[in-house]
C-alpha positions as CSV (number, residue, x, y, z in Angstrom):
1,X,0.0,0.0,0.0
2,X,1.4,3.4,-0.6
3,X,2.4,5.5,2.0
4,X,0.0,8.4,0.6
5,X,-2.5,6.2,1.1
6,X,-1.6,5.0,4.4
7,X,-1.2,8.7,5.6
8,X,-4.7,10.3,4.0
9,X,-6.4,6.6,5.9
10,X,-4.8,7.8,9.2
11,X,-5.6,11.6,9.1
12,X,-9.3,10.4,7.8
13,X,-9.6,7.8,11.1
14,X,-8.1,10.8,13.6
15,X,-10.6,13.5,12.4
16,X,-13.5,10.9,12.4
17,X,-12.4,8.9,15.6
18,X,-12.0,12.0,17.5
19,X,-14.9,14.2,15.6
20,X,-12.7,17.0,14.8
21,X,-13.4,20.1,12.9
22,X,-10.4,19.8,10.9
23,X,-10.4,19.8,6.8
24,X,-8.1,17.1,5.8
25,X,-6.1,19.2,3.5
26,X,-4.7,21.1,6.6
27,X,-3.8,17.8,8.4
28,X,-0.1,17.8,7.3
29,X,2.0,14.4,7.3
30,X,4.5,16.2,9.8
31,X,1.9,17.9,12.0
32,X,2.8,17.4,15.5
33,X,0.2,15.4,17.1
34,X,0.7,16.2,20.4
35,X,2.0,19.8,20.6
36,X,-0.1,22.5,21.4
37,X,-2.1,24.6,18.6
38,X,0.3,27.4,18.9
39,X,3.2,25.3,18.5
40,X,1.6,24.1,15.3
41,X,0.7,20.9,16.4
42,X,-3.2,19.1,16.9
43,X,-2.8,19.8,20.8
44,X,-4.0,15.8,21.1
45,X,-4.0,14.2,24.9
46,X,-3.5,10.8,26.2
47,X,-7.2,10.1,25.7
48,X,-7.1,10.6,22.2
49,X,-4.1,8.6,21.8
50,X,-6.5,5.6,22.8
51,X,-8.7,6.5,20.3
52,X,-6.6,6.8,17.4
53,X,-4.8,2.9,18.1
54,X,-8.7,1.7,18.3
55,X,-9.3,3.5,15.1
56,X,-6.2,2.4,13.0
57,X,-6.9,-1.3,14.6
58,X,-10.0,-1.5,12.5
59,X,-9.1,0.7,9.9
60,X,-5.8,-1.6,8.9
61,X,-7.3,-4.7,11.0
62,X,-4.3,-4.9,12.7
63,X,-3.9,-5.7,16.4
64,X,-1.9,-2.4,17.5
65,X,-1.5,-4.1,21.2
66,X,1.9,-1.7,21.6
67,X,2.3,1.4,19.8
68,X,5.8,3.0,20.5
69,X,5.4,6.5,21.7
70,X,7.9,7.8,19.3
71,X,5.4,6.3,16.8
72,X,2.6,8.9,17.8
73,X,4.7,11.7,16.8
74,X,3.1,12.8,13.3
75,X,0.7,11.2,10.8
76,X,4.2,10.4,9.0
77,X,5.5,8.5,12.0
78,X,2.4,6.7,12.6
79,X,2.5,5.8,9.0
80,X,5.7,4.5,8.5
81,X,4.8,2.5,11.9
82,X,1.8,1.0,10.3
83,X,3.5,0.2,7.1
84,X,5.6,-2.1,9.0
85,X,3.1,-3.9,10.5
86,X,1.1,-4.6,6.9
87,X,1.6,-8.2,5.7
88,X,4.0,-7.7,3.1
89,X,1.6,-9.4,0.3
90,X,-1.0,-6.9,1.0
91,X,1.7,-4.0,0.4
92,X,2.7,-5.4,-2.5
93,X,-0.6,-6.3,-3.7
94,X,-1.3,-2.7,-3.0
95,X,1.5,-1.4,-5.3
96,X,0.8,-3.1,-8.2
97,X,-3.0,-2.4,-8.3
Protein backbone atom coordinates (compact mmCIF):
# COMPACT_ATOMS: atom_id res chain seq x y z
CA UNK A 1 0.00 0.00 0.00
CA UNK A 2 1.36 3.45 -0.59
CA UNK A 3 2.39 5.52 2.04
CA UNK A 4 -0.02 8.44 0.63
CA UNK A 5 -2.51 6.22 1.07
CA UNK A 6 -1.58 5.03 4.43
CA UNK A 7 -1.17 8.67 5.55
CA UNK A 8 -4.65 10.29 4.03
CA UNK A 9 -6.41 6.65 5.90
CA UNK A 10 -4.80 7.84 9.20
CA UNK A 11 -5.59 11.56 9.09
CA UNK A 12 -9.30 10.45 7.84
CA UNK A 13 -9.59 7.80 11.10
CA UNK A 14 -8.10 10.76 13.65
CA UNK A 15 -10.56 13.49 12.37
CA UNK A 16 -13.53 10.92 12.36
CA UNK A 17 -12.42 8.93 15.57
CA UNK A 18 -11.95 12.03 17.49
CA UNK A 19 -14.86 14.24 15.63
CA UNK A 20 -12.72 16.97 14.80
CA UNK A 21 -13.44 20.07 12.95
CA UNK A 22 -10.42 19.80 10.91
CA UNK A 23 -10.42 19.84 6.76
CA UNK A 24 -8.10 17.10 5.81
CA UNK A 25 -6.10 19.24 3.51
CA UNK A 26 -4.75 21.10 6.57
CA UNK A 27 -3.79 17.83 8.40
CA UNK A 28 -0.10 17.78 7.30
CA UNK A 29 1.97 14.35 7.28
CA UNK A 30 4.53 16.25 9.80
CA UNK A 31 1.92 17.93 12.02
CA UNK A 32 2.78 17.36 15.54
CA UNK A 33 0.16 15.45 17.10
CA UNK A 34 0.66 16.22 20.41
CA UNK A 35 2.02 19.85 20.59
CA UNK A 36 -0.12 22.52 21.37
CA UNK A 37 -2.09 24.62 18.63
CA UNK A 38 0.25 27.43 18.88
CA UNK A 39 3.17 25.32 18.53
CA UNK A 40 1.65 24.15 15.25
CA UNK A 41 0.71 20.89 16.38
CA UNK A 42 -3.21 19.11 16.90
CA UNK A 43 -2.85 19.78 20.83
CA UNK A 44 -3.98 15.78 21.13
CA UNK A 45 -4.05 14.23 24.86
CA UNK A 46 -3.55 10.78 26.22
CA UNK A 47 -7.16 10.07 25.68
CA UNK A 48 -7.10 10.58 22.24
CA UNK A 49 -4.11 8.64 21.79
CA UNK A 50 -6.48 5.64 22.84
CA UNK A 51 -8.68 6.50 20.34
CA UNK A 52 -6.58 6.81 17.42
CA UNK A 53 -4.83 2.94 18.09
CA UNK A 54 -8.66 1.66 18.32
CA UNK A 55 -9.32 3.45 15.07
CA UNK A 56 -6.19 2.43 12.99
CA UNK A 57 -6.94 -1.31 14.56
CA UNK A 58 -10.01 -1.54 12.47
CA UNK A 59 -9.14 0.74 9.89
CA UNK A 60 -5.82 -1.57 8.94
CA UNK A 61 -7.31 -4.68 11.00
CA UNK A 62 -4.30 -4.90 12.73
CA UNK A 63 -3.94 -5.65 16.35
CA UNK A 64 -1.89 -2.45 17.55
CA UNK A 65 -1.53 -4.14 21.16
CA UNK A 66 1.92 -1.74 21.60
CA UNK A 67 2.30 1.39 19.76
CA UNK A 68 5.81 2.98 20.49
CA UNK A 69 5.42 6.50 21.70
CA UNK A 70 7.87 7.79 19.33
CA UNK A 71 5.38 6.34 16.76
CA UNK A 72 2.57 8.88 17.82
CA UNK A 73 4.66 11.70 16.81
CA UNK A 74 3.11 12.79 13.29
CA UNK A 75 0.74 11.15 10.76
CA UNK A 76 4.23 10.35 8.96
CA UNK A 77 5.52 8.52 12.03
CA UNK A 78 2.45 6.66 12.57
CA UNK A 79 2.47 5.85 9.00
CA UNK A 80 5.72 4.48 8.51
CA UNK A 81 4.75 2.50 11.92
CA UNK A 82 1.84 1.04 10.26
CA UNK A 83 3.52 0.24 7.08
CA UNK A 84 5.63 -2.14 8.97
CA UNK A 85 3.06 -3.92 10.49
CA UNK A 86 1.12 -4.62 6.86
CA UNK A 87 1.56 -8.17 5.71
CA UNK A 88 4.05 -7.72 3.11
CA UNK A 89 1.56 -9.39 0.33
CA UNK A 90 -0.96 -6.86 1.05
CA UNK A 91 1.66 -3.99 0.37
CA UNK A 92 2.71 -5.36 -2.51
CA UNK A 93 -0.60 -6.30 -3.72
CA UNK A 94 -1.31 -2.74 -3.03
CA UNK A 95 1.54 -1.41 -5.33
CA UNK A 96 0.79 -3.13 -8.16
CA UNK A 97 -3.04 -2.41 -8.34
Amino acid sequence: MPQTEIFERIKRCIIDRLEMNVNIADFTDDMPLFAPLQAGGMDLDSLASIEIVVGLSKEFRLQLDDVPREAFQSVRSLGLFIAGQLPPVAVLQAELA
